[in-house]
C-alpha positions in Angstrom: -52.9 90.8 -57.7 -50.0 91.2 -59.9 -51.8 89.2 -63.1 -54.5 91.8 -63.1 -52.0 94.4 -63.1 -52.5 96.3 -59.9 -50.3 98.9 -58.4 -46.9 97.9 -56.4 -48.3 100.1 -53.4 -51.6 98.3 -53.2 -49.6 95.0 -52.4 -49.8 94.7 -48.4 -45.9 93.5 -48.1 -42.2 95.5 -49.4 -39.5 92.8 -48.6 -36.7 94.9 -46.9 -33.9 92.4 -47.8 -34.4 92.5 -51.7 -37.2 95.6 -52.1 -39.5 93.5 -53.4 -43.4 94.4 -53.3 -45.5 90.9 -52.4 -48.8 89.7 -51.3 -48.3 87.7 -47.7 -50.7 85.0 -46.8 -51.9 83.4 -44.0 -49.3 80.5 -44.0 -46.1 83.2 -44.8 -47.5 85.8 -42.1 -46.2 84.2 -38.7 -42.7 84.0 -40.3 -42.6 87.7 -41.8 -43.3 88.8 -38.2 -40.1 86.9 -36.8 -38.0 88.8 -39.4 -39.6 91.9 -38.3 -38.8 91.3 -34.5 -35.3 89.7 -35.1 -34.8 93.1 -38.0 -36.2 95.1 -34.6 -33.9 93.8 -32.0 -30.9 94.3 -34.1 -31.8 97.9 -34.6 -32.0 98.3 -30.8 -28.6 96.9 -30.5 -27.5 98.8 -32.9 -28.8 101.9 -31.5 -27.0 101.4 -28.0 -23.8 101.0 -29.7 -24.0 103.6 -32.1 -23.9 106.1 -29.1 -21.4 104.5 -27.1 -19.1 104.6 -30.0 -20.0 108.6 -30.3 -19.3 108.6 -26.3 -22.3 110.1 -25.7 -22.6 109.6 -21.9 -26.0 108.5 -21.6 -28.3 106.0 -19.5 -29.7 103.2 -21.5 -33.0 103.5 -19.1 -33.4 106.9 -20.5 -33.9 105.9 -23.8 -37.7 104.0 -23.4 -36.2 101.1 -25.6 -38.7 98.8 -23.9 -41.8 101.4 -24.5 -40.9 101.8 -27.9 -40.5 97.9 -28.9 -44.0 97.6 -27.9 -45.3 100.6 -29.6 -43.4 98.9 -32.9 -44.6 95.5 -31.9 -48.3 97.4 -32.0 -47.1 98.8 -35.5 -46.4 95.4 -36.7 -50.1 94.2 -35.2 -51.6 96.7 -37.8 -49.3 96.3 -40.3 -49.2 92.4 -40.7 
């Protein structure tokens, strides 16, 4: 798509690491998702610490981390 000069936003891909716009195939596609689960999980982590390091006294159930993984994971599914 990019010889016949079409737009960056009509690619179907942005690479987070480098902010590159791209075109993913059918061979690429399986490992674009890992990145986006492993990118995902570290998020979650991150999330958890972020407000035990604020001392925010809260349960971890509270939070619906599972419901919202899959509601991402269903993201991804459209996305991809």
């Amino acid at each position: 798509p990019r010889q016949f000069k079409v737009s960056d936003w009509f690619l179907n891909r942005k690479d987070y690491k480098d902010g590159r716009f791209s075109q993913v195939f059918s061979n690429a596609v399986d490992m674009k998702l890992r990145d986006d689960l492993e990118r995902l999980k570290k998020i979650r982590y991150n999330l958890i610490q972020l407000l035990k390091m604020l001392a925010l006294h809260i349960r971890t159930s509270s939070l619906c981390l599972a419901g919202s993984i899959q509601f991402n994971l269903l993201l991804l599914a459209r996305v991809v």
